[in-house]
Structures are given as C-alpha cells and as structure tokens.
N, CA, C and O atoms as a GROMACS GRO file, in nm:
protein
  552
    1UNK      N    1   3.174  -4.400  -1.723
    1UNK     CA    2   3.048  -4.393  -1.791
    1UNK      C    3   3.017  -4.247  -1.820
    1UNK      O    4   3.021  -4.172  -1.722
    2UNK      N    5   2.985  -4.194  -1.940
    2UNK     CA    6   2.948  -4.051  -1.980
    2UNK      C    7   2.800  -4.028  -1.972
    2UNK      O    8   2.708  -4.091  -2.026
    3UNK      N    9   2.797  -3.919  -1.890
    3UNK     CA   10   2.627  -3.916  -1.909
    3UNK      C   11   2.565  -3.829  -1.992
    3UNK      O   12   2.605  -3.714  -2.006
    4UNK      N   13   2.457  -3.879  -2.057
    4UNK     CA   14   2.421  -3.782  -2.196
    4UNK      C   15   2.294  -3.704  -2.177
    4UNK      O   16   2.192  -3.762  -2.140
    5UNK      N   17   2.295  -3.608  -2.194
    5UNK     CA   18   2.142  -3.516  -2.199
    5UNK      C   19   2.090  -3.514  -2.369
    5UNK      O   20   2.146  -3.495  -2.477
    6UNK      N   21   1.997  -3.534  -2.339
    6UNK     CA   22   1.915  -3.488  -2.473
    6UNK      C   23   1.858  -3.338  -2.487
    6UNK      O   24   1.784  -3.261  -2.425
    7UNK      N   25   1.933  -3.342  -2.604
    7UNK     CA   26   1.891  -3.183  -2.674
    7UNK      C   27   1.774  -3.120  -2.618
    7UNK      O   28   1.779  -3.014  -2.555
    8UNK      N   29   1.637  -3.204  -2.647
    8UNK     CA   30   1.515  -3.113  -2.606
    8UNK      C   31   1.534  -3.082  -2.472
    8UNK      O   32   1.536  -2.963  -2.440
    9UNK      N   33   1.549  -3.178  -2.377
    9UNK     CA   34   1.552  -3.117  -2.239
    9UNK      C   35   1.663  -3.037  -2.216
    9UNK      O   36   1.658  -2.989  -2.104
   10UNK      N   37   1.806  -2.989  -2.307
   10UNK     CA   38   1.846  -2.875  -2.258
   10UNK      C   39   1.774  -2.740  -2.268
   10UNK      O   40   1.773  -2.640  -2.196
   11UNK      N   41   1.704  -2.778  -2.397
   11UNK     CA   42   1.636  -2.642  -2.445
   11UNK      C   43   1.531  -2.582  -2.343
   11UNK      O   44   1.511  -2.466  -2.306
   12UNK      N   45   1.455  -2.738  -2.304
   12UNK     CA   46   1.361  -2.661  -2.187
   12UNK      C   47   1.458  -2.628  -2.066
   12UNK      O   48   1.477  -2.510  -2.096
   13UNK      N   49   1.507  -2.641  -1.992
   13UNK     CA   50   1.626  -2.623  -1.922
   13UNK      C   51   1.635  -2.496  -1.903
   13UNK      O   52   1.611  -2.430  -1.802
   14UNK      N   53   1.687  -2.452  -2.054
   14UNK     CA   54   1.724  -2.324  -2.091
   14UNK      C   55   1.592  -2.216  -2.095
   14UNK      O   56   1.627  -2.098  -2.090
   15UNK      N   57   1.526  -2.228  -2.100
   15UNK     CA   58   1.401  -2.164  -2.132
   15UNK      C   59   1.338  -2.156  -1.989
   15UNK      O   60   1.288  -2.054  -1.941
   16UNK      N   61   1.347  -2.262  -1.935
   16UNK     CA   62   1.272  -2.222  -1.783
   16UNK      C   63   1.370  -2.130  -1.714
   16UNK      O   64   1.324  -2.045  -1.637
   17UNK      N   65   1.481  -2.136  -1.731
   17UNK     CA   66   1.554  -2.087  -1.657
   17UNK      C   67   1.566  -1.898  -1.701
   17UNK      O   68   1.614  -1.813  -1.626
   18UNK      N   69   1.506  -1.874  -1.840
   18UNK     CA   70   1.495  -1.752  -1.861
   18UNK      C   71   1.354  -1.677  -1.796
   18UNK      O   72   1.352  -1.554  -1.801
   19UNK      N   73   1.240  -1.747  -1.737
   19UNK     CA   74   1.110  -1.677  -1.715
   19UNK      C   75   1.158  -1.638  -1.561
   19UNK      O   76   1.223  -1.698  -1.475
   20UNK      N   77   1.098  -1.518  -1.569
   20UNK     CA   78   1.100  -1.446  -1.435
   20UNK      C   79   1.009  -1.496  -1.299
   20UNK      O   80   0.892  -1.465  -1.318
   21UNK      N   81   1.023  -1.542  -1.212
   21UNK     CA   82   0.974  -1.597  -1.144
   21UNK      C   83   0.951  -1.483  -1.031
   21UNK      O   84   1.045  -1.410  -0.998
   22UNK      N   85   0.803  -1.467  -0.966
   22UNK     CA   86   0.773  -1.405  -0.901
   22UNK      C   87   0.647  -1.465  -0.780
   22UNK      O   88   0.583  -1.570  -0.784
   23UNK      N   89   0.644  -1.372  -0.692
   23UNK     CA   90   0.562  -1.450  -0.562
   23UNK      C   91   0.408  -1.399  -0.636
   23UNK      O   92   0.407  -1.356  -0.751
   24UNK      N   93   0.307  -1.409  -0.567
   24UNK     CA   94   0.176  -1.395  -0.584
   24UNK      C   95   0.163  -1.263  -0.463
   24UNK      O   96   0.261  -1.265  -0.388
   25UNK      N   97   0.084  -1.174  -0.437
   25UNK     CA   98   0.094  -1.061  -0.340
   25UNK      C   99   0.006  -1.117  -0.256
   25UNK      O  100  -0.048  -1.218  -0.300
   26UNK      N  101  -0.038  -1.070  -0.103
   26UNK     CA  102  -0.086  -1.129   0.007
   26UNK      C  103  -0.195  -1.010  -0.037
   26UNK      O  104  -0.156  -0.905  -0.089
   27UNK      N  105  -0.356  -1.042  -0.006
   27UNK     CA  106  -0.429  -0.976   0.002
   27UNK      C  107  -0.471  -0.834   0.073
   27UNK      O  108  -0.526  -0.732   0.031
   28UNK      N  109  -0.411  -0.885   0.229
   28UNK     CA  110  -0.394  -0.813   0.304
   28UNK      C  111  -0.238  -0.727   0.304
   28UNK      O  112  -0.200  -0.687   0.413
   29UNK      N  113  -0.168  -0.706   0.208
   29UNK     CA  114  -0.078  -0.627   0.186
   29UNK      C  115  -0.076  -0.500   0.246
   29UNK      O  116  -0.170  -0.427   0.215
   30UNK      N  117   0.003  -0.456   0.320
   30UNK     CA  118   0.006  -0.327   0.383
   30UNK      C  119   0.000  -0.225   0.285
   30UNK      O  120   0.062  -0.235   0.179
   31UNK      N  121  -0.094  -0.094   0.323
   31UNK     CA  122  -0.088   0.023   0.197
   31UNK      C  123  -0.052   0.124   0.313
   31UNK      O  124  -0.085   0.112   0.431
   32UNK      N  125   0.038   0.249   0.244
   32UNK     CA  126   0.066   0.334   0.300
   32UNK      C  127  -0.033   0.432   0.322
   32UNK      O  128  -0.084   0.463   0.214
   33UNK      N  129  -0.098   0.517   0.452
   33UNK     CA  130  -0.206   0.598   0.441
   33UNK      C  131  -0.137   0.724   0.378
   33UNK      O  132  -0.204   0.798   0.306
   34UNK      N  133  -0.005   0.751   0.403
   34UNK     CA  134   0.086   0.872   0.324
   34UNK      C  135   0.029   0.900   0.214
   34UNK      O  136  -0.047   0.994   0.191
   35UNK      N  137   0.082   0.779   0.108
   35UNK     CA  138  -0.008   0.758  -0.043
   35UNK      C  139  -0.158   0.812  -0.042
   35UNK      O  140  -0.194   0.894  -0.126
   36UNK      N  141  -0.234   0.771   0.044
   36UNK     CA  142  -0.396   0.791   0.033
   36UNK      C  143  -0.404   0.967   0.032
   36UNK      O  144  -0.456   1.045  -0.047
   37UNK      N  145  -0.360   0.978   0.102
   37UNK     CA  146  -0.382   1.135   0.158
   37UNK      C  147  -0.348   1.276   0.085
   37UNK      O  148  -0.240   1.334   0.083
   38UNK      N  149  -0.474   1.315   0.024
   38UNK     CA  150  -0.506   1.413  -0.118
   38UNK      C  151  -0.640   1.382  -0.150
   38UNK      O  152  -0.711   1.297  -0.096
   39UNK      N  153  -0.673   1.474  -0.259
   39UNK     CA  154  -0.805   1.455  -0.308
   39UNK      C  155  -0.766   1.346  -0.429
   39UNK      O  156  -0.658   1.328  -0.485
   40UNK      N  157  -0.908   1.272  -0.449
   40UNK     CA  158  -0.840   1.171  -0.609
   40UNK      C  159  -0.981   1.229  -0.672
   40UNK      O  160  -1.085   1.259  -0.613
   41UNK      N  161  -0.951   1.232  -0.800
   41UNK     CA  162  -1.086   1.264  -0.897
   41UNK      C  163  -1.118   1.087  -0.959
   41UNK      O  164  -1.047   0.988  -0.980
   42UNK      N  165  -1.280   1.122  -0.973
   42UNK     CA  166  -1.312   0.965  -1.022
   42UNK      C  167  -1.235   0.946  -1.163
   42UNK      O  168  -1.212   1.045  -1.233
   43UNK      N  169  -1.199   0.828  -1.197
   43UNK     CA  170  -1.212   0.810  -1.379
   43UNK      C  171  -1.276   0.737  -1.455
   43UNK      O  172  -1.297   0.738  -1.576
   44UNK      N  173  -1.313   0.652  -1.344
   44UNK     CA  174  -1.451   0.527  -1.380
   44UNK      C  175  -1.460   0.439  -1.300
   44UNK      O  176  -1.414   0.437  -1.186
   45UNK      N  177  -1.532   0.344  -1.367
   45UNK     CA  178  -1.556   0.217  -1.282
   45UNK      C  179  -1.616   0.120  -1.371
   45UNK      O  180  -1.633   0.139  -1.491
   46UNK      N  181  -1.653   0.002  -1.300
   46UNK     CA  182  -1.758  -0.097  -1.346
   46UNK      C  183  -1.785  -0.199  -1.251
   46UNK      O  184  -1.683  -0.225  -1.186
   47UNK      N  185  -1.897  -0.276  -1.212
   47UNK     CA  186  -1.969  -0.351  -1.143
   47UNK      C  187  -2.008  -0.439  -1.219
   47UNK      O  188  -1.967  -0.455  -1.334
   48UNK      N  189  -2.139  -0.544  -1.129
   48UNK     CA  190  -2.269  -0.574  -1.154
   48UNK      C  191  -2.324  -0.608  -1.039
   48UNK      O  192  -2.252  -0.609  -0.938
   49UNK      N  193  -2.457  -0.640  -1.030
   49UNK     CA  194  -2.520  -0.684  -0.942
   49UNK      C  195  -2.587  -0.787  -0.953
   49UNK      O  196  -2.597  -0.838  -1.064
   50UNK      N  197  -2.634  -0.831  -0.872
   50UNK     CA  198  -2.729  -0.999  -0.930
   50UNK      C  199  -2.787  -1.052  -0.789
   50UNK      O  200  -2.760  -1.023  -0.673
   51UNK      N  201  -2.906  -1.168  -0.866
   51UNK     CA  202  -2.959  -1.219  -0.770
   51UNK      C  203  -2.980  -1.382  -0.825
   51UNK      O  204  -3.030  -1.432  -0.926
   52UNK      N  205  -2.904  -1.443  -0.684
   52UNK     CA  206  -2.943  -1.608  -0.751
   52UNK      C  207  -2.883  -1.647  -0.896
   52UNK      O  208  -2.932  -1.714  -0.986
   53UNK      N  209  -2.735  -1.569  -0.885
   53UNK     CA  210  -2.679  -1.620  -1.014
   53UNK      C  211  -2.685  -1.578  -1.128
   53UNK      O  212  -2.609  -1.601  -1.223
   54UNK      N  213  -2.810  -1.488  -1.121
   54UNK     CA  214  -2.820  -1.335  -1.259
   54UNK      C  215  -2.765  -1.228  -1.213
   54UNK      O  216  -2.783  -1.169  -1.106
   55UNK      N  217  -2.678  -1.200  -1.325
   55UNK     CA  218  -2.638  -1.045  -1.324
   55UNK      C  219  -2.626  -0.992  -1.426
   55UNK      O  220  -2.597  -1.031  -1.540
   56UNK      N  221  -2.663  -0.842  -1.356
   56UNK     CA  222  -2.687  -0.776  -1.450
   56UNK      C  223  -2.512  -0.642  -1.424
   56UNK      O  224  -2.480  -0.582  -1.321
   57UNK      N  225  -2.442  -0.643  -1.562
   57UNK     CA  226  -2.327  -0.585  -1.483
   57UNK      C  227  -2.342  -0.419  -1.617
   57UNK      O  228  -2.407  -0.383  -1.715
   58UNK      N  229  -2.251  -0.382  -1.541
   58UNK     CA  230  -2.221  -0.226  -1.632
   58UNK      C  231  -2.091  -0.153  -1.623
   58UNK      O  232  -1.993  -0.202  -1.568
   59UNK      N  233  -2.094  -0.026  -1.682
   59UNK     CA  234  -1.993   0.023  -1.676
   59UNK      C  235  -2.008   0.180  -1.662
   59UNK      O  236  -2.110   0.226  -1.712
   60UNK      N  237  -1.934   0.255  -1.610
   60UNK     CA  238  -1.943   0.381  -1.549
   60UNK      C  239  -1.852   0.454  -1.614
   60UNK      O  240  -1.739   0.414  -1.582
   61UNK      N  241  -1.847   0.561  -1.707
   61UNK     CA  242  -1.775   0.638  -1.741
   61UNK      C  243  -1.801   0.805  -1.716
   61UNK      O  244  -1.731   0.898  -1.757
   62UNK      N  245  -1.910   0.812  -1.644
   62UNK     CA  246  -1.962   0.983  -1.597
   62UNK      C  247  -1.885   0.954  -1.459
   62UNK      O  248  -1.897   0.885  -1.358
   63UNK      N  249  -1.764   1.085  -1.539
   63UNK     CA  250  -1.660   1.149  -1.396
   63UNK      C  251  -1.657   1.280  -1.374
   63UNK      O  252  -1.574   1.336  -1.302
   64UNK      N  253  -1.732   1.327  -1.426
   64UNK     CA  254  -1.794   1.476  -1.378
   64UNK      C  255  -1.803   1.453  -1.214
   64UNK      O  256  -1.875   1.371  -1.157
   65UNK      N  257  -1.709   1.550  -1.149
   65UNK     CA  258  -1.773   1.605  -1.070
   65UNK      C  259  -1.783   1.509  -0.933
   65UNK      O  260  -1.885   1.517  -0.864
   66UNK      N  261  -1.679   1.424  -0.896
   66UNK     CA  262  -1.718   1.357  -0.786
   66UNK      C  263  -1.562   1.293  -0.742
   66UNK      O  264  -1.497   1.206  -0.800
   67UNK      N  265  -1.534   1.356  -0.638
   67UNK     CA  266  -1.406   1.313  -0.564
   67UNK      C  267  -1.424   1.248  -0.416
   67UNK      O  268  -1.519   1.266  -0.340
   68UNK      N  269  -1.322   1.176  -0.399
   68UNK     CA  270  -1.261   1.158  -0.262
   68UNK      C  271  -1.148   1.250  -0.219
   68UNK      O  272  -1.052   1.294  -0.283
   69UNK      N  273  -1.198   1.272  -0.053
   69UNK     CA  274  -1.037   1.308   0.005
   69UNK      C  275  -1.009   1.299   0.147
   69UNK      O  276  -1.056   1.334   0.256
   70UNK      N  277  -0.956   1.267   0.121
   70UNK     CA  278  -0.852   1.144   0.279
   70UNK      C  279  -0.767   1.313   0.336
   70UNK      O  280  -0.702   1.376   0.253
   71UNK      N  281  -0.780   1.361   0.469
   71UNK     CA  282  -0.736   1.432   0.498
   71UNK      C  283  -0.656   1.364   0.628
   71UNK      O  284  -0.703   1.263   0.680
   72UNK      N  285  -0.472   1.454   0.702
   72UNK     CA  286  -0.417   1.317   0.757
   72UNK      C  287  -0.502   1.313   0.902
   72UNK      O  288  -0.440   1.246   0.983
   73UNK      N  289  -0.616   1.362   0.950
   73UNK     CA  290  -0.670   1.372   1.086
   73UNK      C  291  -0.772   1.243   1.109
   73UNK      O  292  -0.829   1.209   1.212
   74UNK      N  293  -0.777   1.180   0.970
   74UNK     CA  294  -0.898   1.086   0.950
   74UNK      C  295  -1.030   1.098   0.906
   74UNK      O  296  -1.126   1.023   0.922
   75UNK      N  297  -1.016   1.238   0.829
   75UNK     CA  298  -1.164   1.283   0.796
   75UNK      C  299  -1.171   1.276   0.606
   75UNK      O  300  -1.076   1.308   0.534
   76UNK      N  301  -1.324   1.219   0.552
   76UNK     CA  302  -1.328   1.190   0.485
   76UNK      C  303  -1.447   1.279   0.420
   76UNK      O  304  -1.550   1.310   0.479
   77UNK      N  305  -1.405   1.320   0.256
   77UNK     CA  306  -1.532   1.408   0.241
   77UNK      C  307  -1.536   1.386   0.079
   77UNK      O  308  -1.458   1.427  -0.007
   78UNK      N  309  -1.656   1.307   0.068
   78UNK     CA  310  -1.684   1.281  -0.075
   78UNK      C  311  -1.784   1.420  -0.133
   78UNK      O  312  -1.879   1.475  -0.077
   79UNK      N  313  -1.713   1.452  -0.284
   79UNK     CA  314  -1.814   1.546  -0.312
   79UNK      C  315  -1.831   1.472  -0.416
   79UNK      O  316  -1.760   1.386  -0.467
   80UNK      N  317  -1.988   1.539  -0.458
   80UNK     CA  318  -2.000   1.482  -0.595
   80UNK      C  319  -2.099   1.610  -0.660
   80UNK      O  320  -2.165   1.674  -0.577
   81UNK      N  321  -2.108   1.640  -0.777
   81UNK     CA  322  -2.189   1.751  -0.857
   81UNK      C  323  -2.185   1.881  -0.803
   81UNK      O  324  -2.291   1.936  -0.773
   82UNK      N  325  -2.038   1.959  -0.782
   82UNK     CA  326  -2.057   2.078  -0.718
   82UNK      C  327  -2.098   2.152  -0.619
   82UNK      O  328  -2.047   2.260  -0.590
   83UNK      N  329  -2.218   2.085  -0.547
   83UNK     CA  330  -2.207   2.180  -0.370
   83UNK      C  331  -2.268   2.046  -0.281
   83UNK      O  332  -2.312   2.048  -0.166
   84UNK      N  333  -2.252   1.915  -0.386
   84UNK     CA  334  -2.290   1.764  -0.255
   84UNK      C  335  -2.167   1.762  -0.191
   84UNK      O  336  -2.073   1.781  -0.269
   85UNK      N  337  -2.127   1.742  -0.041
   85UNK     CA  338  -2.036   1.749   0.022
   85UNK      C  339  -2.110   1.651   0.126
   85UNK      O  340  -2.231   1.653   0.149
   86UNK      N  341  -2.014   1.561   0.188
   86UNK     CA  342  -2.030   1.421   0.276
   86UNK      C  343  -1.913   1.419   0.352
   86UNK      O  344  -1.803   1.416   0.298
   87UNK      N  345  -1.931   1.420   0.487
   87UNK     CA  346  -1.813   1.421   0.597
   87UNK      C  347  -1.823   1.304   0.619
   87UNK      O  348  -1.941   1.272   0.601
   88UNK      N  349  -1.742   1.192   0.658
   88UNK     CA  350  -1.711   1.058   0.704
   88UNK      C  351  -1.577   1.076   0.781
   88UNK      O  352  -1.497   1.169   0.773
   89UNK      N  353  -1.574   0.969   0.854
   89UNK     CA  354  -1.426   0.925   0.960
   89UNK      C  355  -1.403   0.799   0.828
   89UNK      O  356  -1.484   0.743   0.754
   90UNK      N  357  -1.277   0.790   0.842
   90UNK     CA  358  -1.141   0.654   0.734
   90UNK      C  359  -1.056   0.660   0.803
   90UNK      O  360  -0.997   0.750   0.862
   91UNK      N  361  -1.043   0.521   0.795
   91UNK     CA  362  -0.912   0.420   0.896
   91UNK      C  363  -0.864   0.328   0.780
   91UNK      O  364  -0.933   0.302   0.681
   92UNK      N  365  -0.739   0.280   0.801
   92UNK     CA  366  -0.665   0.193   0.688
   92UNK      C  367  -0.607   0.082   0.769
   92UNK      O  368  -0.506   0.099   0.837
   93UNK      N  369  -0.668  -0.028   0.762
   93UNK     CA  370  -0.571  -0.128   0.785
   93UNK      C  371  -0.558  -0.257   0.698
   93UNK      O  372  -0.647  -0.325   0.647
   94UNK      N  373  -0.430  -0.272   0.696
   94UNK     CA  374  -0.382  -0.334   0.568
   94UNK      C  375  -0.413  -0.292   0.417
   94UNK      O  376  -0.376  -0.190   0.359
   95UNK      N  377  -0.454  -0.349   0.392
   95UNK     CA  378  -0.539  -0.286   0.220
   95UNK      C  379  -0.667  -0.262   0.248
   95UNK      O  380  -0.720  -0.180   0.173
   96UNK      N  381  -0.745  -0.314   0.347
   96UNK     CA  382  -0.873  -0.238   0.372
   96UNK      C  383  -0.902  -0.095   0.457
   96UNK      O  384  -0.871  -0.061   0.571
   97UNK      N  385  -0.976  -0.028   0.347
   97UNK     CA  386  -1.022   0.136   0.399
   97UNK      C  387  -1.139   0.088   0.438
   97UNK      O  388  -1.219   0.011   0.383
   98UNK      N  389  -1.139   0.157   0.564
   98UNK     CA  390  -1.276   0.146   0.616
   98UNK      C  391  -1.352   0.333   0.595
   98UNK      O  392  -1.285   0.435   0.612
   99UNK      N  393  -1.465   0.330   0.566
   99UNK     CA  394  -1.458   0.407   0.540
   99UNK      C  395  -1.650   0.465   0.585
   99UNK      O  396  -1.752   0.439   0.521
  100UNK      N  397  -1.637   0.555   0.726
  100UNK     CA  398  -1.782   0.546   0.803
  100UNK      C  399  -1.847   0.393   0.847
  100UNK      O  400  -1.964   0.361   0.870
  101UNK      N  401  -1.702   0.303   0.848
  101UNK     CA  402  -1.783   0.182   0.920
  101UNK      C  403  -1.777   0.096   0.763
  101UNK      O  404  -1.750  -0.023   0.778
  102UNK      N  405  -1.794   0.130   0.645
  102UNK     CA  406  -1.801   0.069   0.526
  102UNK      C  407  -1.676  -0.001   0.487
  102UNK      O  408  -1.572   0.059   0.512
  103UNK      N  409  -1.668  -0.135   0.421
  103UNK     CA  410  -1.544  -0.177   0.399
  103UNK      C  411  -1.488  -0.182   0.237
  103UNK      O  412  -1.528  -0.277   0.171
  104UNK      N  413  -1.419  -0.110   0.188
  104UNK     CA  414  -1.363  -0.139   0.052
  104UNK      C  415  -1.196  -0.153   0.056
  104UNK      O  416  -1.130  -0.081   0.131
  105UNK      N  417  -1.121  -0.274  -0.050
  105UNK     CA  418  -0.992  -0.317  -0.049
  105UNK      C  419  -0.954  -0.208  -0.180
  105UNK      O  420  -1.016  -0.145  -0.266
  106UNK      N  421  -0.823  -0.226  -0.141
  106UNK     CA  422  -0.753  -0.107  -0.218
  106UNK      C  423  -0.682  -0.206  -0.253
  106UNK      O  424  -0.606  -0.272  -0.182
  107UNK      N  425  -0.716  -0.224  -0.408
  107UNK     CA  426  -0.636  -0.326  -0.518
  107UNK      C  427  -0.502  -0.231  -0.550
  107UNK      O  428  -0.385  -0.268  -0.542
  108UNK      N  429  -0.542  -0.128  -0.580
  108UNK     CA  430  -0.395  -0.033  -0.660
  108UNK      C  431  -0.407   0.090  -0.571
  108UNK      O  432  -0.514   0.150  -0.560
  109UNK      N  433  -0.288   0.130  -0.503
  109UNK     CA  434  -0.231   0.251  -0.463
  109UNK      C  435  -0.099   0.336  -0.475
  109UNK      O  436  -0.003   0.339  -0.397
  110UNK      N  437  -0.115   0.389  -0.568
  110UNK     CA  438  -0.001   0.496  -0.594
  110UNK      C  439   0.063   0.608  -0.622
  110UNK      O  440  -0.029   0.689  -0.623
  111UNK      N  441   0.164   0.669  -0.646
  111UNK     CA  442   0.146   0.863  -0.592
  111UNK      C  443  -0.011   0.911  -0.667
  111UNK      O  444  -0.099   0.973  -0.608
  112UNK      N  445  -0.015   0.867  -0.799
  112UNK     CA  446  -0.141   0.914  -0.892
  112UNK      C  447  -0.224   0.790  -0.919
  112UNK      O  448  -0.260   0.803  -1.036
  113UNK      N  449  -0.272   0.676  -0.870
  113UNK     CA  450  -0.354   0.605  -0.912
  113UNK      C  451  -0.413   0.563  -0.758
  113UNK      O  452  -0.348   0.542  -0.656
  114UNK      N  453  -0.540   0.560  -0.774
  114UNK     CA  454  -0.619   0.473  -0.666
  114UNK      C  455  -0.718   0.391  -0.690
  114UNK      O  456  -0.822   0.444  -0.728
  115UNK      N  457  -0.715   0.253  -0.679
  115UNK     CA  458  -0.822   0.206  -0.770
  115UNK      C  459  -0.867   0.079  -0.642
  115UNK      O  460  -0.776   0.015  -0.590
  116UNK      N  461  -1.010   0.054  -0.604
  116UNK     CA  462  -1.086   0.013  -0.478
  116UNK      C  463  -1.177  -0.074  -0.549
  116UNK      O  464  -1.220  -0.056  -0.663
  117UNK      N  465  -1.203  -0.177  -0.463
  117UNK     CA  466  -1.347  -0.271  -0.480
  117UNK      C  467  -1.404  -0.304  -0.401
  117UNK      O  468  -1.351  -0.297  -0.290
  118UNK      N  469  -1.534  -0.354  -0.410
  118UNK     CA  470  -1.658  -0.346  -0.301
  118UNK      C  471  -1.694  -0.495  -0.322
  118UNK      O  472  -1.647  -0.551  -0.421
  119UNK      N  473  -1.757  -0.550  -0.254
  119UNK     CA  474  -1.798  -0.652  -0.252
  119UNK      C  475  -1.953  -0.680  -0.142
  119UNK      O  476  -1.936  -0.666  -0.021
  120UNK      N  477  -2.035  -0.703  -0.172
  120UNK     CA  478  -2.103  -0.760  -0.077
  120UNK      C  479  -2.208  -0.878  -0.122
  120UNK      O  480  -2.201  -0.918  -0.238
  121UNK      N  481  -2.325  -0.945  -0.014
  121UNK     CA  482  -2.345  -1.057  -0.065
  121UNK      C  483  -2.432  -1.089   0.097
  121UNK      O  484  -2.384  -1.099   0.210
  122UNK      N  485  -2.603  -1.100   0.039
  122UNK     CA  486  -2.677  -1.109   0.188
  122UNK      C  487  -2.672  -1.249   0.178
  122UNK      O  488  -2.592  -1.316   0.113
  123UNK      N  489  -2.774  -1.290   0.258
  123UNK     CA  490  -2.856  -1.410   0.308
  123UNK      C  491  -2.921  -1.502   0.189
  123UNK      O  492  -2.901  -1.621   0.164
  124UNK      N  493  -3.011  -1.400   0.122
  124UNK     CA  494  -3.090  -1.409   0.026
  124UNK      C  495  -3.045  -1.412  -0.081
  124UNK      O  496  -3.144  -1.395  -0.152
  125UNK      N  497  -2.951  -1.422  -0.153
  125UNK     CA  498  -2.856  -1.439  -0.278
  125UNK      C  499  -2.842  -1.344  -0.362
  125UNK      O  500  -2.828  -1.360  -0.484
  126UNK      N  501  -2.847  -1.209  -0.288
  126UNK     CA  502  -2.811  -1.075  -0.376
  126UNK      C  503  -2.699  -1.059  -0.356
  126UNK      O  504  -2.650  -1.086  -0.246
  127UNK      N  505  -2.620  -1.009  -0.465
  127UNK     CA  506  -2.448  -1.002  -0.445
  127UNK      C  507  -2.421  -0.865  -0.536
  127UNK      O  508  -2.488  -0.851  -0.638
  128UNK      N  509  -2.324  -0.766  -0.500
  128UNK     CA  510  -2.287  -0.642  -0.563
  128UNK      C  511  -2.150  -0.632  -0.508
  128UNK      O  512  -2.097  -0.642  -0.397
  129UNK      N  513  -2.100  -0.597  -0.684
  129UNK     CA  514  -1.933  -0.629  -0.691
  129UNK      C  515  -1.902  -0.490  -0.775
  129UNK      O  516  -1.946  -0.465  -0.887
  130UNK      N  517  -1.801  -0.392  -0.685
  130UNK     CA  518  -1.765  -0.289  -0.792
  130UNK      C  519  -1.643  -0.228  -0.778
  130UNK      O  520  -1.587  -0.231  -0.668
  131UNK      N  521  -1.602  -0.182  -0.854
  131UNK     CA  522  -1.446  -0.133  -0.912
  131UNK      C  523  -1.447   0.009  -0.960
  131UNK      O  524  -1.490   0.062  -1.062
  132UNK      N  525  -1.376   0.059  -0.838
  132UNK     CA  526  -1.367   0.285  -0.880
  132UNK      C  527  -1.219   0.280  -0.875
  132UNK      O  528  -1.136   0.237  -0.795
  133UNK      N  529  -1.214   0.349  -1.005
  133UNK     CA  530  -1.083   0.359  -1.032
  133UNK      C  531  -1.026   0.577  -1.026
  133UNK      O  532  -1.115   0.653  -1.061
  134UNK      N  533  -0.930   0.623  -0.995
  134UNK     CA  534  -0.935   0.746  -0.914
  134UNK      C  535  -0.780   0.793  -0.948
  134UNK      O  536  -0.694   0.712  -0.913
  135UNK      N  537  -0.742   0.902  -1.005
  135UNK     CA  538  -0.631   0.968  -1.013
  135UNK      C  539  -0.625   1.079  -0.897
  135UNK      O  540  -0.725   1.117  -0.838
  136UNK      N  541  -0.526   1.114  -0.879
  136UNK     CA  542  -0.491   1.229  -0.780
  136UNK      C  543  -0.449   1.379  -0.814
  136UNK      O  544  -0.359   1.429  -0.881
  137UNK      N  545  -0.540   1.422  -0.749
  137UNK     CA  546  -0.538   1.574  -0.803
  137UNK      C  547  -0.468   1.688  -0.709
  137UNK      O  548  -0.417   1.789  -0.758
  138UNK      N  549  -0.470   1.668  -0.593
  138UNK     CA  550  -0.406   1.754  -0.511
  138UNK      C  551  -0.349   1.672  -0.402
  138UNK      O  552  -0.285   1.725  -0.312
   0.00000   0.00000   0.00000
C-alpha cells in the first residue's frame, strides 16, 4: 500500500519547519551587577497613572541633566539638574534592583542600554506604571 501526502500539508510542513522557534524569558532572569556598574544618562521614558480604571498616561522626553550610578560597593547616587545629588544603598537580585528599599525590574540590560519599570498599585485603586530608559556614559 503507498501512502500519499497531499501537497498543501507538505507546504505547511515545510514552512513550519522554517520559523525559528524560541523559549519565552523567565521574569526573574538573572542580570549581571558587572553590566549595571557606571553612570547611565536618562533618554526617556513614559508612564501613566490612574485611579479606578482612568488613566491618565504620558511621555517624558526632558533628559537634561539627570543620571544614575551604581558604584561596585553598593552605593547609589542619582543626580539630577547639576548640583541635586542623592546617596542611596542598591542590591540586585535577579532582575530586580532594589534600590533604598524601592523595587524596580530591569527589562533591558546591556554594555550601553538600561531600561527599568516601576509598578505600583494601593488598596484604594490608584495604580502607577513607568518605563526609564538610560544609556551609559562612563
């Protein structure tokens, strides 16, 4: 007995067998603190905030003047507008920087890109969601 395939299903066959198949990444993905450690200059961002299902969202393009920098002892010092200077302690585990006790996930980390999101969300149905995106300067 000969067994016969039909044309269309070789084609799909053929076609599935060309797409690249890849995993999905684990949230908690390990980030290297090596990578973190330098100053990053802002390049933007965007959010919104809301209450009870309204939001109101935006976008941030004033990067004048306001860095992070991860030094390797654990000390953290945001400046922003030329002589604001902010000392904090940062710890890294997994993709979350903690940062003075504060928690933000590190979506993208790499030699020149750093890009973080915030999330929070009370009792009372206020919720604030935001995205700083950060090149590396030194």
């Amino acid at each position: 007995m000969k067994t016969k395939f039909s044309f269309p299903l070789t084609i799909f066959l053929l076609l599935l067998s060309m797409i690249p198949f890849s995993s999905c990444s684990d949230d908690d993905e390990e980030v290297s603190s090596s990578n973190l450690i330098g100053t990053w200059q802002y390049t933007g961002g965007k959010g919104w905030e809301g209450y009870d299902g309204h939001k109101n969202e935006w976008i941030d393009d004033d990067t004048d003047d306001y860095t992070w920098t991860f030094k390797q002892d654990g000390t953290f010092i945001e400046w922003e507008g030329g002589s604001s200077y902010e000392y904090y302690d940062w710890k890294l585990k997994g993709n979350k920087l903690f940062i003075d006790g504060d928690e933000v996930t590190i979506t993208t980390l790499t030699s020149n890109t750093l890009v973080v999101e915030m999330y929070e969300k009370d009792d009372d149905g206020w919720e604030y969601w935001e995205q700083m995106s950060f090149k590396k300067v030194k």
